[in-house]
NUNU-901194 format. One record per residue (C-alpha): residue in three letters; x, y, z. Coordinates in steps of 0.02 Angstrom, whole numbers, plus 50000, padded with zeros to 5 digits. Last residue first. Layout:
BEGIN
+--------+-------+-------+-------+
| residu |    c1 |    c2 |    c3 |
+--------+-------+-------+-------+
|    Ala |     X |     Y |     Z |
...
+--------+-------+-------+-------+
***
This chain:
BEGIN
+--------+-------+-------+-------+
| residu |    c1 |    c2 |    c3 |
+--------+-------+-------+-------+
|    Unk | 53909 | 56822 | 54793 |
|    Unk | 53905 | 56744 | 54634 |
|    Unk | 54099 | 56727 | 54581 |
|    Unk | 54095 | 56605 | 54765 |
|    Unk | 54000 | 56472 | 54675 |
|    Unk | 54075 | 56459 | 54535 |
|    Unk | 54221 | 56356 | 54581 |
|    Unk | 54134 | 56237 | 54693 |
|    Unk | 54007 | 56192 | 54547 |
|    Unk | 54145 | 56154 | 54451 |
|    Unk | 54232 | 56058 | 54567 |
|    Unk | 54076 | 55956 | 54586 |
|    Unk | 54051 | 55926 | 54417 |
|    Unk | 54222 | 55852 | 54385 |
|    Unk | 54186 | 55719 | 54515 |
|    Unk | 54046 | 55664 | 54435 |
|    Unk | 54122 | 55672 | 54261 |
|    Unk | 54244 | 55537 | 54369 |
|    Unk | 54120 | 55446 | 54426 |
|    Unk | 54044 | 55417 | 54255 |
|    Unk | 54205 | 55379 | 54166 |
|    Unk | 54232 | 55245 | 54324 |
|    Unk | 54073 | 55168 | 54315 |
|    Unk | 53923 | 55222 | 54430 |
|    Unk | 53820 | 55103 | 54538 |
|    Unk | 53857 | 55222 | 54676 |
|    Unk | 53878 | 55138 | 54837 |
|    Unk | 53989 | 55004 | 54745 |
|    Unk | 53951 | 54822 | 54789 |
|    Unk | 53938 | 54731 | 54609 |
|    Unk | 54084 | 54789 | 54491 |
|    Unk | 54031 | 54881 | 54368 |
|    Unk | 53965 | 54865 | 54168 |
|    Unk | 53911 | 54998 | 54074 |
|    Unk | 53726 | 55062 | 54064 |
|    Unk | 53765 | 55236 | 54041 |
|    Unk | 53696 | 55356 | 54185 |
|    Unk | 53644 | 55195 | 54303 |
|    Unk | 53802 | 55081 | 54277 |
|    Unk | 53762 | 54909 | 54262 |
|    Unk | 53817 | 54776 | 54385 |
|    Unk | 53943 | 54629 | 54386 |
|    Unk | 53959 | 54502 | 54520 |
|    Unk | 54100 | 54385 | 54450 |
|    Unk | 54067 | 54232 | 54368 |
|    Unk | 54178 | 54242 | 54237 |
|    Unk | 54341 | 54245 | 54363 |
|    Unk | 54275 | 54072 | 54455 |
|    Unk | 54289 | 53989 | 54258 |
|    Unk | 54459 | 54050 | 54260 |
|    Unk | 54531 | 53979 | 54398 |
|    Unk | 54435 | 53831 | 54391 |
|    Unk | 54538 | 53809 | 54213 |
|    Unk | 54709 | 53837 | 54302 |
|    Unk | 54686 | 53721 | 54423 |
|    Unk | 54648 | 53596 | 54298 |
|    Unk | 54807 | 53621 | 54214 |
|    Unk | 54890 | 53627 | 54347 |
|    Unk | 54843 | 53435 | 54393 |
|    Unk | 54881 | 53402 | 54221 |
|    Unk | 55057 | 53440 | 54251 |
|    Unk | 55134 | 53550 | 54113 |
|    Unk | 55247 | 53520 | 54000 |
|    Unk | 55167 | 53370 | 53923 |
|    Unk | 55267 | 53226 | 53869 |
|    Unk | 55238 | 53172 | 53705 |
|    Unk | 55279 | 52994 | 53665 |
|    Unk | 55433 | 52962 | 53548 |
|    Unk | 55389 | 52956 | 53354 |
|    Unk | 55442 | 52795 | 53293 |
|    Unk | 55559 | 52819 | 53150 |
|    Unk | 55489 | 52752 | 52958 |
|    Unk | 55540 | 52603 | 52879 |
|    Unk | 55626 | 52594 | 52713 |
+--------+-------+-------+-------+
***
């Protein structure tokens, strides 16, 4: 009993692609990242800031509260 040849694999997709694809994702890695100042998480370099989003927001909340109270104390 012999056994079946096995036919040659053909790849699906095109090595040239492939490689593409890898660049692609070694670029994305080396993105500029900062830390945030209040907690140390990471941003993307070139904000004004150097705050993350959580911390920008509770930024943003602050001020509104601040507005709010401000006219109850005159």
């Amino acid at each position: 009993m012999r056994r079946k040849m096995q036919p040659k694999e053909v790849p699906v997709v095109p090595a040239e692609l492939l490689e593409q694809a890898k660049r692609t994702l070694s670029t994305d890695k080396l993105k500029k990242t900062e830390k945030c100042n209040v907690c140390g998480a990471e941003i993307v370099a070139g904000q004004a800031e150097s705050l993350c989003w959580v911390c920008r927001r509770l930024k943003i909340s602050a001020w509104r509260d601040i507005e709010q109270q401000m006219p109850a104390q005159e």
